[in-house]
KEGU-56655 format. One record per residue: x, y, z of N, C-alpha, C, O in turn. Coordinates in steps of 0.001 Angstrom, whole numbers, plus 500000, padded with zeros to 6 digits. Example, Ala and Ser with C-alpha at 12.3 -4.5 7.8 and 13.67 -1.06 7.14 Angstrom:
<rs>
513190494310507800512300495500507800513200496700507800514236496681508465 512850497750507080513670498940507140512900500030507870513409501138508039 
</rs>
This chain:
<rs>
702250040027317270701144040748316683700683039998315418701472039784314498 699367039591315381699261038870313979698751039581312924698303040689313219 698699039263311831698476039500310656697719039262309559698208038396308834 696792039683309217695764039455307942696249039347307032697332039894306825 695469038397305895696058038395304902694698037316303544694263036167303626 694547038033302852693247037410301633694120036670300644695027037203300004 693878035787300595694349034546299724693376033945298537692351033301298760 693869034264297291693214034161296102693991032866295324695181033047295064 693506031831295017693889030812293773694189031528292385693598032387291730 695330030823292226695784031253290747694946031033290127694273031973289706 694664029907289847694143028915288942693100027784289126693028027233290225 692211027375288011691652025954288190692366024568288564692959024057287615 692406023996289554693076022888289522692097021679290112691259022070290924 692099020664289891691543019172289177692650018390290263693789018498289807 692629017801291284693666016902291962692844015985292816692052016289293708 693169014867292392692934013613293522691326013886293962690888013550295062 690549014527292954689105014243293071688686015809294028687623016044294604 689845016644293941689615017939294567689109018633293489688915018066292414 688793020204293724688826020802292308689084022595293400688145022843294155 689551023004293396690282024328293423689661025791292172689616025656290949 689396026643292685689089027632291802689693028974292452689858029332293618 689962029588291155690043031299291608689083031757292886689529032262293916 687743031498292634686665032155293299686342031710294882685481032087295677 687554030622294983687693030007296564688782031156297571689419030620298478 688899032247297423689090033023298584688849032970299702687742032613300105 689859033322300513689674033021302126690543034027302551691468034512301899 690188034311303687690847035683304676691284035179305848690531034812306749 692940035128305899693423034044307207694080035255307870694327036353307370 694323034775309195694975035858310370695822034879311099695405033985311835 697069035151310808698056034306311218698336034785312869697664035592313512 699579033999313337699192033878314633700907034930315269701320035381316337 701329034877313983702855035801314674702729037174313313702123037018312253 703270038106313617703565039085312480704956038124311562706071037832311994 704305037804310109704746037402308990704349037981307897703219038391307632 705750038021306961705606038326305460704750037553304428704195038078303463 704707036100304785703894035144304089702719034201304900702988033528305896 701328034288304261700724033386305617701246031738305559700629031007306333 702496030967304584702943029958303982703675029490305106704192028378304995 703809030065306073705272030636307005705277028691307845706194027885307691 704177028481308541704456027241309478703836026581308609702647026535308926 704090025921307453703315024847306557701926024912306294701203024014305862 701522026519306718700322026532305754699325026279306833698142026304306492 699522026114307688698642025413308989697217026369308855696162025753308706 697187027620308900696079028721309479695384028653307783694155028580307767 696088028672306396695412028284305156694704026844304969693817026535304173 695364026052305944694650024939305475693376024696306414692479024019305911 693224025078307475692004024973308545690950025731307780689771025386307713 691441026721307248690800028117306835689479027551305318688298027806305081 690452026795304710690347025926303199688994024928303736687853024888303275 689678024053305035688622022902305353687551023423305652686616022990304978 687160024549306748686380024877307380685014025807306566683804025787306791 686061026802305276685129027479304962684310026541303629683126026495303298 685368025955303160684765025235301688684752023909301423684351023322300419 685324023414302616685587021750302694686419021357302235686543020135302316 687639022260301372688133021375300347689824021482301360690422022362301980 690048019980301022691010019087301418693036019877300544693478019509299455 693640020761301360694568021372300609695516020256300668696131020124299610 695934019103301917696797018403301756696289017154300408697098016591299671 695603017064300392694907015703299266695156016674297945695847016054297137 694862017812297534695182018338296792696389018909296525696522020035296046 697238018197296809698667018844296568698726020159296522699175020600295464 698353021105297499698281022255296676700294022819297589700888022194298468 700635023815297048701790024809297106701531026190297032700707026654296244 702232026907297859702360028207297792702003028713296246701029029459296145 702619028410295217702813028771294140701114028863293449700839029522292447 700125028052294241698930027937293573698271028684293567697208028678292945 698870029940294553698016031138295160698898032607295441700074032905295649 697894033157295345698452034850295710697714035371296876696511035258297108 698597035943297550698277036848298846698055038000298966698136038359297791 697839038837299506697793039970299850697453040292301398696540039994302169 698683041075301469698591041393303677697135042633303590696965043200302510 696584042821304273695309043751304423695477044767305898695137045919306167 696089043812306556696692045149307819697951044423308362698650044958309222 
</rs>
């Protein structure tokens, strides 16, 4: 059963010619029922990242830690 979940940036971050903001929110739906959408390396956050805003999460070093979640159902 999968799972929703809205993903908010901590913070401003500046990496490798990326730039990351709070206001880059995205709403991912993972593909198994999980506690974290972080669960298979981020796979369904990072398509989610490219597709809606272009921005590159592996070039940007980004980590779990850069962001907050929240499950929605």
């Amino acid at each position: 059963m999968p799972r929703v979940f809205l993903i908010t940036p901590t913070r401003i971050k500046h990496t490798n010619g990326t730039i990351l903001t709070p206001e880059m929110t995205v709403t991912v739906t993972t593909k198994m029922h999980v506690s974290t959408p972080f669960y298979n390396g981020a796979a369904e956050v990072i398509e989610a990242y490219m597709r809606i805003y272009g921005f590159d999460y592996k070039k940007a070093c980004c980590h779990q830690n850069d962001f907050t979640f929240k499950a929605l159902g």
